[in-house]
DSSP file (Angstrom, degrees, kcal/mol; ACC not computed):
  #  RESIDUE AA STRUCTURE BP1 BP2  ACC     N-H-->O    O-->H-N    N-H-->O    O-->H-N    TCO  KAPPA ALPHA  PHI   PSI    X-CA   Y-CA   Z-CA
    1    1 A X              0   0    0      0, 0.0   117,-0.1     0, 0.0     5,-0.0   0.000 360.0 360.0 360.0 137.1  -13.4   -4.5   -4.6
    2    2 A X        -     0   0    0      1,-0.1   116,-0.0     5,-0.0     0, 0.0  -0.084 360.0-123.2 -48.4 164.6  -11.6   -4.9   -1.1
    3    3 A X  S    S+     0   0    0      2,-0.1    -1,-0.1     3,-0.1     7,-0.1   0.304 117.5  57.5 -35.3 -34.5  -13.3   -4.9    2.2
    4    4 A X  S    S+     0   0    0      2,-0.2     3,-0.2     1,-0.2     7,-0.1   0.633 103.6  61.1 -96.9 -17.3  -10.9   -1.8    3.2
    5    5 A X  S    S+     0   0    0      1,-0.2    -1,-0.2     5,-0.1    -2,-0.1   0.646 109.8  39.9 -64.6 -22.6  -12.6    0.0   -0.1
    6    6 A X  S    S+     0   0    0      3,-0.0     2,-0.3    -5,-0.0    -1,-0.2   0.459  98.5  83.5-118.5   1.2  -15.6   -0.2    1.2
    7    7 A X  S >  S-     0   0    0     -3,-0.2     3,-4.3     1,-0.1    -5,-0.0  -0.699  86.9 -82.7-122.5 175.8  -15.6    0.6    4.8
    8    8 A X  T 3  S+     0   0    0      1,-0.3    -1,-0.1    -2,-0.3    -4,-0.1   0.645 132.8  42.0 -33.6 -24.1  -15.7    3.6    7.3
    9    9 A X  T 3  S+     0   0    0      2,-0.1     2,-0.6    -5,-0.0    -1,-0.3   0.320  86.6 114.8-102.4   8.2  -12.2    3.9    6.9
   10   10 A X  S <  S-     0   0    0     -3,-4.3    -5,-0.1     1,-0.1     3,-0.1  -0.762  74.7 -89.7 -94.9 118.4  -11.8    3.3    2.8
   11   11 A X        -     0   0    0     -2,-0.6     2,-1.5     1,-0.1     3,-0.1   0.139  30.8-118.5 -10.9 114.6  -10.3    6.5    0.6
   12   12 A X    >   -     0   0    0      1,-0.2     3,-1.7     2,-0.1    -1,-0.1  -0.565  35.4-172.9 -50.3  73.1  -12.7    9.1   -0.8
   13   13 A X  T 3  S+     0   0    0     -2,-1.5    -1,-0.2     1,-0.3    -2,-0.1   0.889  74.0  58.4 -29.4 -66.0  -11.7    8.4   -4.1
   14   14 A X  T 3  S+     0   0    0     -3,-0.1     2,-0.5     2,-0.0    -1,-0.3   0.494  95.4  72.2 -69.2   3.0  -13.6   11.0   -5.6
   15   15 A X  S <  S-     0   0    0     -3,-1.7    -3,-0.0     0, 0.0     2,-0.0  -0.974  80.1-116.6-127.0 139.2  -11.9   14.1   -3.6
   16   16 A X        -     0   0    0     -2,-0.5     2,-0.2     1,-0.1     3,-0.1  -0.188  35.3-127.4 -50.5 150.7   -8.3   15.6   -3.9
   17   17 A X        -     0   0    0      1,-0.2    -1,-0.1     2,-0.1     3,-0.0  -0.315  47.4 -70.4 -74.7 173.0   -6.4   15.0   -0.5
   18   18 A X     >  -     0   0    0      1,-0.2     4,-1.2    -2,-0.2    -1,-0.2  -0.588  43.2-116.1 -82.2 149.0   -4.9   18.4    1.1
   19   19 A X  H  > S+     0   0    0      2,-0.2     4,-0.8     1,-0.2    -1,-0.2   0.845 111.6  59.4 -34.3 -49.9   -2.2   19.5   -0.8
   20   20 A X  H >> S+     0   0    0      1,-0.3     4,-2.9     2,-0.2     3,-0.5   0.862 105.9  50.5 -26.6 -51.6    0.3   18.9    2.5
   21   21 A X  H 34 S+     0   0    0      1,-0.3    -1,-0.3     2,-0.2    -2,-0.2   0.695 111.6  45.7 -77.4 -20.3   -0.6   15.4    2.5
   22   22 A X  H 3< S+     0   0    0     -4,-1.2     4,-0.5     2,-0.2    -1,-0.3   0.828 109.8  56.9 -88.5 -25.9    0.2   15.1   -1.6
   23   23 A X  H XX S+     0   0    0     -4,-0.8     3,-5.4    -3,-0.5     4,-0.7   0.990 111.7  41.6  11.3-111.3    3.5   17.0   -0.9
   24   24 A X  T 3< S+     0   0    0     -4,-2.9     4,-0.3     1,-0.3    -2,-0.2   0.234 114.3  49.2 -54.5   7.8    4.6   14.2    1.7
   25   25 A X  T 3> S+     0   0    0     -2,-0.5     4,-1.2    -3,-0.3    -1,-0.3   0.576 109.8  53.2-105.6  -8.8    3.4   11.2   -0.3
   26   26 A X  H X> S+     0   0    0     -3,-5.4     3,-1.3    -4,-0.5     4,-1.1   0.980 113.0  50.1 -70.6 -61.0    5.4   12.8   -3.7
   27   27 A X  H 3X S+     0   0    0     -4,-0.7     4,-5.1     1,-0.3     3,-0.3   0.745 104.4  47.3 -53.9 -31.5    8.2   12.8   -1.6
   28   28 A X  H 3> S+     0   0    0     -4,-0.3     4,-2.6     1,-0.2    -1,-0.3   0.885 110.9  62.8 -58.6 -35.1    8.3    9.4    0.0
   29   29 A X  H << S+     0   0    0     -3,-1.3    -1,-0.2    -4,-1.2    -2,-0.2   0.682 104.6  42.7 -76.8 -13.4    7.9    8.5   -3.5
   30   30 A X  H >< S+     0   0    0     -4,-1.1     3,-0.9    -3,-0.3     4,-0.4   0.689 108.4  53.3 -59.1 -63.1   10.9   10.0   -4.4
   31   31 A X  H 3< S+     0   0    0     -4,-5.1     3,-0.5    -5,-0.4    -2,-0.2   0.938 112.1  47.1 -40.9 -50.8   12.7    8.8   -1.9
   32   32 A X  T 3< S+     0   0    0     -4,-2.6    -1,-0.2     1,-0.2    -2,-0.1   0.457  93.6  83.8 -58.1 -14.4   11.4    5.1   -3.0
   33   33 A X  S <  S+     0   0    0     -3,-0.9     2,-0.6    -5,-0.2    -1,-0.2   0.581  70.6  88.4 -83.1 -13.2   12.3    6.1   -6.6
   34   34 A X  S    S-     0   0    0     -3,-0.5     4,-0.3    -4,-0.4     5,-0.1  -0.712  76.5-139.9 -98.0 135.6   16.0    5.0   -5.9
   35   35 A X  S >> S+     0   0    0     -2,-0.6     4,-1.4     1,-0.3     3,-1.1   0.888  97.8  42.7 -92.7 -26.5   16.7    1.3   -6.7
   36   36 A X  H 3> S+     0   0    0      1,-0.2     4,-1.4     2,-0.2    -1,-0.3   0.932 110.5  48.1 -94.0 -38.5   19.1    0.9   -3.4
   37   37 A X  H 34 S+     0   0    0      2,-0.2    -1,-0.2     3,-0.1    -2,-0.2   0.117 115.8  51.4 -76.5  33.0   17.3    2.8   -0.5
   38   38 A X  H X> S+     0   0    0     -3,-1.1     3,-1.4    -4,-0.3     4,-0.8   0.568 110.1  49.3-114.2 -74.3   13.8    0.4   -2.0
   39   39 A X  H 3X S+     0   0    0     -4,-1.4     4,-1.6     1,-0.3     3,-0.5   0.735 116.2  42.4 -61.4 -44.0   16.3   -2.7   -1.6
   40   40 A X  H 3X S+     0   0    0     -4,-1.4     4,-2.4     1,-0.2    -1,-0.3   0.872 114.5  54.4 -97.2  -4.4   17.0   -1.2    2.1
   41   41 A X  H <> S+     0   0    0     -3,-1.4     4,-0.6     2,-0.2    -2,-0.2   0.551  99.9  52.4 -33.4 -41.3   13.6   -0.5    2.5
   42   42 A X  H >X S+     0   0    0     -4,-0.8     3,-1.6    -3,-0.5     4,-0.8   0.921 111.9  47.7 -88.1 -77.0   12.5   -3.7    1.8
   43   43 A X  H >< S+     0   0    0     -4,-1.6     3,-2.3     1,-0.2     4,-0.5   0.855 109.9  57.5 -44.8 -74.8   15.1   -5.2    4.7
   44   44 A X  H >< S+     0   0    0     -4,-2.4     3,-1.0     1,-0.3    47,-0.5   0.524  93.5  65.5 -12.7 -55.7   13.9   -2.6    7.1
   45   45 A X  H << S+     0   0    0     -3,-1.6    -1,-0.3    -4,-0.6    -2,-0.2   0.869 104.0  43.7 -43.3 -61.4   10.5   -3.8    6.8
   46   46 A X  T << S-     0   0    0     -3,-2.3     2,-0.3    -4,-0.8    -1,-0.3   0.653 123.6 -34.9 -79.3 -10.2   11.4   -7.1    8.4
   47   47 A X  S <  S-     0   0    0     -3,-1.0     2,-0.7    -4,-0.5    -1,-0.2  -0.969  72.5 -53.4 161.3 177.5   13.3   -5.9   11.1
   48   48 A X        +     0   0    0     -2,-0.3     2,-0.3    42,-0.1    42,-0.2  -0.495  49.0 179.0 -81.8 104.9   15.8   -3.5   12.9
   49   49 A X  B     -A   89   0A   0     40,-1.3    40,-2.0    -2,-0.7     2,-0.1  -0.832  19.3-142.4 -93.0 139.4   19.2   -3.2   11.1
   50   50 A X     >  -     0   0    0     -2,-0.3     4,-1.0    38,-0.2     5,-0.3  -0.312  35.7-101.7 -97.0-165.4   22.5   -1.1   12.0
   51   51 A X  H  > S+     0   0    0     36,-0.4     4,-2.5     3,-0.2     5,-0.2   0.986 118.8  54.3 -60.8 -52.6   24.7    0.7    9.3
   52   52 A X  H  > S+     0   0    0      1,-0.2     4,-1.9     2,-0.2    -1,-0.1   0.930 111.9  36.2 -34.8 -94.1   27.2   -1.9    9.4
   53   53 A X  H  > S+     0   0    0      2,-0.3     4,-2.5     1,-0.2    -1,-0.2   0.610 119.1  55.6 -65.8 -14.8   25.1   -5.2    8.8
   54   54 A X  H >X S+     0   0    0     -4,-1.0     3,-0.8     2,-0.2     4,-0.6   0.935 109.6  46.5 -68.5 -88.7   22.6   -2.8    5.9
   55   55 A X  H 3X>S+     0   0    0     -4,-2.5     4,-3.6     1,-0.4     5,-1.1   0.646 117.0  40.9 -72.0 -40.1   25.5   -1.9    4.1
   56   56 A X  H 3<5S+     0   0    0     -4,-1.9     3,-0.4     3,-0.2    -1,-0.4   0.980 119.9  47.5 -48.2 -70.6   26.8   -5.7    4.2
   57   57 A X  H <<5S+     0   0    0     -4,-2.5    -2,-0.2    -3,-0.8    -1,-0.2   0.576 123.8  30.1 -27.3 -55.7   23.2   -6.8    3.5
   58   58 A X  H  <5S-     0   0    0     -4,-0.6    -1,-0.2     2,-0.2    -2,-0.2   0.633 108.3-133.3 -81.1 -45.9   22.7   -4.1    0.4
   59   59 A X  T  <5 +     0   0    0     -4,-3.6     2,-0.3    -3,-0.4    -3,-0.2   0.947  64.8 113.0  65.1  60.0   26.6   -4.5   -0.3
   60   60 A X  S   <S-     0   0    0     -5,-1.1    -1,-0.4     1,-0.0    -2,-0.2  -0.972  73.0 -76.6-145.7 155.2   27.5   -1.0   -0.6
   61   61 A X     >  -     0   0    0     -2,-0.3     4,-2.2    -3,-0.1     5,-0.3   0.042  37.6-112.2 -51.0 162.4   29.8    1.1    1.7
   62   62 A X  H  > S+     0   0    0      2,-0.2     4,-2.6     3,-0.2     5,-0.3   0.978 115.1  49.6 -32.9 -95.1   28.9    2.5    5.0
   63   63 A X  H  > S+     0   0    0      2,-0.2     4,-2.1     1,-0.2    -1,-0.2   0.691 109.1  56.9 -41.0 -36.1   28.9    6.2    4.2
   64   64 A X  H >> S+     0   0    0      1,-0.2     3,-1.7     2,-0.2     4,-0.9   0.970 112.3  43.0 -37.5 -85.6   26.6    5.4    1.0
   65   65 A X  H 3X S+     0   0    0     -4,-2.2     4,-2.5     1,-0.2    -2,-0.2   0.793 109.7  52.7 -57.2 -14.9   24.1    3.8    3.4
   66   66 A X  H 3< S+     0   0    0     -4,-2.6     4,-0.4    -5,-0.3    -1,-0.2   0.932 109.4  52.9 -79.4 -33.1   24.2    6.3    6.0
   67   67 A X  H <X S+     0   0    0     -4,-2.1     4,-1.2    -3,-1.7     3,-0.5   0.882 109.8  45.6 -40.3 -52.3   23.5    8.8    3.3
   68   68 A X  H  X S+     0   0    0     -4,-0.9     4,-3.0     1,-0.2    -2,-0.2   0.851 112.4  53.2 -74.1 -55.4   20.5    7.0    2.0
   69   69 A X  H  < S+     0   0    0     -4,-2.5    -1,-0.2     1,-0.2     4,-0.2   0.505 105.0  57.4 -76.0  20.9   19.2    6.5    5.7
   70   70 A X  H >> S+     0   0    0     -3,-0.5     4,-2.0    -4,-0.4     3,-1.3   0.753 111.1  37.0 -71.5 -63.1   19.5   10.1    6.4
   71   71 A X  H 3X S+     0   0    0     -4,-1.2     4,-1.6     1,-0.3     6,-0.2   0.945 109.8  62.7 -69.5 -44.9   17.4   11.2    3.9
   72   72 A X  H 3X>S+     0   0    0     -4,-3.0     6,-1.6     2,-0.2     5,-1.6   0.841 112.3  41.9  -9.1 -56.9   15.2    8.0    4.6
   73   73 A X  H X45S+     0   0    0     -3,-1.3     3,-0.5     1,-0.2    -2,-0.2   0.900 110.1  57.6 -86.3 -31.9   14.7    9.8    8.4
   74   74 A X  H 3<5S+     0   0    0     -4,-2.0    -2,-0.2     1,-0.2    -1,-0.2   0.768 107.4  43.8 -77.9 -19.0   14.2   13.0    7.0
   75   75 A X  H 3<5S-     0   0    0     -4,-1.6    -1,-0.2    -5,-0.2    -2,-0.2   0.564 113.7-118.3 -46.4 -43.7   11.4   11.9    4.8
   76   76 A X  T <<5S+     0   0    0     -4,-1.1    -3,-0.2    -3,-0.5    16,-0.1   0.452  79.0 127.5  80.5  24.6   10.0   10.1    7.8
   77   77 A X  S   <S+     0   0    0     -5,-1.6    15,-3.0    -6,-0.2     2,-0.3   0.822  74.7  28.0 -58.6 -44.8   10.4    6.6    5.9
   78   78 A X  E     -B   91   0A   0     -6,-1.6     2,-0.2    13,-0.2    13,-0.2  -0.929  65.9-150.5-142.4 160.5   12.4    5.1    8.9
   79   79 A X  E     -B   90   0A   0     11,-1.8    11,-1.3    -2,-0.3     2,-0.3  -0.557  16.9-147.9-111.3 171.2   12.9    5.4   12.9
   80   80 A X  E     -B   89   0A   0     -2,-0.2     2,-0.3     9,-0.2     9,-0.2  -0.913   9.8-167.2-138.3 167.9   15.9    4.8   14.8
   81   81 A X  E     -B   88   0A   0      7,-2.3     7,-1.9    -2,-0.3     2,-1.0  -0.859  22.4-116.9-149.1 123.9   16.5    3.6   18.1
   82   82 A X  E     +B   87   0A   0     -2,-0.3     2,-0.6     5,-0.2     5,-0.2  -0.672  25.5 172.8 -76.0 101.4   19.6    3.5   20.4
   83   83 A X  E >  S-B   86   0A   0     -2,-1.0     3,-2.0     3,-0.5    -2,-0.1  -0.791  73.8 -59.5-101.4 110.4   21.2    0.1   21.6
   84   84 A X  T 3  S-     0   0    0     -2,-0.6     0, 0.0     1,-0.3     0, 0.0  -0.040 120.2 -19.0  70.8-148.1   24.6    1.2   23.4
   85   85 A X  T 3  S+     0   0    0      2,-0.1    -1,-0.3    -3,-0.0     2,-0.2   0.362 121.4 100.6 -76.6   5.6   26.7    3.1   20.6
   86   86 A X  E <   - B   0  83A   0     -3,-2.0     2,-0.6   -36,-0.0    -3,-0.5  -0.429  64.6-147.0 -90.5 132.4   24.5    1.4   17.8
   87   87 A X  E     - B   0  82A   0     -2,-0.2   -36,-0.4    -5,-0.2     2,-0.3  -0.951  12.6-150.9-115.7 114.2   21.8    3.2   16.0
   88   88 A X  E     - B   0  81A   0     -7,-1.9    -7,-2.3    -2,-0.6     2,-0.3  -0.689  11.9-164.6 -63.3 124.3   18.9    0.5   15.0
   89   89 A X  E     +AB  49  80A   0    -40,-2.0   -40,-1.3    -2,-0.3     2,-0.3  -0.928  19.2 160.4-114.2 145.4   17.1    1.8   11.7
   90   90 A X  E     - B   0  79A   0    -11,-1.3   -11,-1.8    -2,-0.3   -45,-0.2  -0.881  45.8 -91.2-144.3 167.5   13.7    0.0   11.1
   91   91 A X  E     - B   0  78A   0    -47,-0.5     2,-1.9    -2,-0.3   -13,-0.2  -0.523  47.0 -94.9 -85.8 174.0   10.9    1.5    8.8
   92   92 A X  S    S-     0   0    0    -15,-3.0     4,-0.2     1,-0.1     3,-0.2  -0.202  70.8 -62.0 -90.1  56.1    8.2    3.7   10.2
   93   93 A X     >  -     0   0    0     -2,-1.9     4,-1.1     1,-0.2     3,-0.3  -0.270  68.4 -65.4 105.7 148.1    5.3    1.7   11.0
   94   94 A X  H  > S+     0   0    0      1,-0.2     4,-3.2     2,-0.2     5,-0.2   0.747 117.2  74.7 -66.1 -24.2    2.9   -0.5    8.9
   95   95 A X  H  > S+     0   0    0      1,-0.2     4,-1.6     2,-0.2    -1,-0.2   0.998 108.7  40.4 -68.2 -57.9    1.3    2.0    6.8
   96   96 A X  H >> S+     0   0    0     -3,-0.3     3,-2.6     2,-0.2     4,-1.1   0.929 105.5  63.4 -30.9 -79.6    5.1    1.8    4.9
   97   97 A X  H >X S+     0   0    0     -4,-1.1     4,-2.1     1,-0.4     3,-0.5   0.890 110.2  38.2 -50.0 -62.6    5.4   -1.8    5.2
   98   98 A X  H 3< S+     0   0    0     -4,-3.2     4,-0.5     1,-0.2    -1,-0.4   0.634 106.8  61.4 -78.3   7.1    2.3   -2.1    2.9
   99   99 A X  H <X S+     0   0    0     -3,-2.6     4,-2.4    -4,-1.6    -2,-0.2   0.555 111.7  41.4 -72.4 -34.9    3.1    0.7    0.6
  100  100 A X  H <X>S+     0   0    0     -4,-1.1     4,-1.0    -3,-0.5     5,-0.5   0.894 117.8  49.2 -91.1 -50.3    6.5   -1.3   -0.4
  101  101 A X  H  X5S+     0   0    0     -4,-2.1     4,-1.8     1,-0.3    -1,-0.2   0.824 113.8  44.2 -28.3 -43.0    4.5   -4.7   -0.4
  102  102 A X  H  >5S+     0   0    0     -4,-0.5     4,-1.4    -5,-0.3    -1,-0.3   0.942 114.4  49.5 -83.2 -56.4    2.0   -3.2   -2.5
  103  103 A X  H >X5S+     0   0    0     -4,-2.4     4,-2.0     1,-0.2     3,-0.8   0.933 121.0  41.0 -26.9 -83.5    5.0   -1.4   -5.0
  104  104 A X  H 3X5S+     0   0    0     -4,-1.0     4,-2.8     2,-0.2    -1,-0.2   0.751 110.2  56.2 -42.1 -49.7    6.6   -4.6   -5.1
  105  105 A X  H 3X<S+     0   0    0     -4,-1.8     4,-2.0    -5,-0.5    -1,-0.2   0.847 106.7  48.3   8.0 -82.1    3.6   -6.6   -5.5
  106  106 A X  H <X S+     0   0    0     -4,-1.4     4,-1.3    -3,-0.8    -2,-0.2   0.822 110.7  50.4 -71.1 -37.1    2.5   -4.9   -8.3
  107  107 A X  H  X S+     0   0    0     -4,-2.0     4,-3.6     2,-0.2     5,-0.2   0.799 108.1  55.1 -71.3 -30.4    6.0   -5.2   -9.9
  108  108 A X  H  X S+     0   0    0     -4,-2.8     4,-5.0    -5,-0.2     6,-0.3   0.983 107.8  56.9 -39.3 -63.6    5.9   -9.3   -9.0
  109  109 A X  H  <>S+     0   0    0     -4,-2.0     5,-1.0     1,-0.3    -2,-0.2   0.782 112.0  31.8 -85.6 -37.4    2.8   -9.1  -10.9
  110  110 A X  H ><5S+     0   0    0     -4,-1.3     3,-2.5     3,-0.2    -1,-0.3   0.951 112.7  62.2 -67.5 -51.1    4.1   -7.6  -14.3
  111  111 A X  H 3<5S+     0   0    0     -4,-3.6    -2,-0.2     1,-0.3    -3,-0.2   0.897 116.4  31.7 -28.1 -61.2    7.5   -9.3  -14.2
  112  112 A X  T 3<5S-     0   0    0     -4,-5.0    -1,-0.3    -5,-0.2    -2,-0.2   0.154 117.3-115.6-101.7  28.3    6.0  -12.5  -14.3
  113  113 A X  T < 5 +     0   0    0     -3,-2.5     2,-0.3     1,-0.2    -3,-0.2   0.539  53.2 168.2  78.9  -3.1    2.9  -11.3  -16.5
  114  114 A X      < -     0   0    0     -5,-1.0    -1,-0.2    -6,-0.3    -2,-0.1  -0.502  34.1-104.7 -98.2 162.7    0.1  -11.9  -14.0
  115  115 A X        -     0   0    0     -2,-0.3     2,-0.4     1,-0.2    -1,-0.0  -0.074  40.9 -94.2 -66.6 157.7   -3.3  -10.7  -14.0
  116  116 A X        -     0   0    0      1,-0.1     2,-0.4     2,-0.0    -1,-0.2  -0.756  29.8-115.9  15.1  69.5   -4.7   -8.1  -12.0
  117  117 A X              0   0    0     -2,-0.4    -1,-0.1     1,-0.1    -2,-0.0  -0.238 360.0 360.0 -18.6  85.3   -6.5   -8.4   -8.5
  118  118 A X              0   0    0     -2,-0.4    -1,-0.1  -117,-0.1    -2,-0.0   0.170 360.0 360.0 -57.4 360.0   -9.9   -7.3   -8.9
């Protein structure tokens, strides 16, 4: 067991969450479900990217990513910011950042066959 499992702050396991809140995690999980906005997900995480240098990054066109980060903001996956004529996309905030760590993680952990964190 975790630390974070067990304290003031640790999930009621045994009770449903409000519907809303199961709504807006299916959908991020939809959103996540698509193998190229997880791959610009992942870059987000570490820092602020514009369309331009993503779509290099990702190696798909422009309009692709700008597609993907629309729906990405409409989800509420990623923020933006405005430098000049540039729009900066980053993800929203840590609670994200460890959802894909953890996704990934977990995928590390199968790929290469390893045991289970208890």
């Amino acid at each position: 067991m975790y630390a974070r499992d067990a304290g003031p702050d640790a999930p009621h396991w045994g009770e449903l969450p409000p519907a809303e809140e199961i709504d807006v995690a299916v959908e991020s999980f939809r959103m996540l479900a698509d193998p190229t906005r997880l791959r610009m997900m992942w870059l987000l995480s570490g820092g602020e990217y514009d369309v331009t240098t993503l779509a290099a990054a990702v190696g798909i066109a422009r309009p692709a990513v700008s597609q993907h980060l629309a729906k990405l903001r409409l989800t509420g996956l990623v923020t933006t910011r405005r430098d000049g004529r540039r729009a900066l996309y980053r993800v929203r905030g840590d609670h994200v950042r460890r959802m894909l760590a953890e996704a990934l993680g977990t995928a590390q952990h199968q790929v290469a066959d390893l045991p289970d964190h208890d």
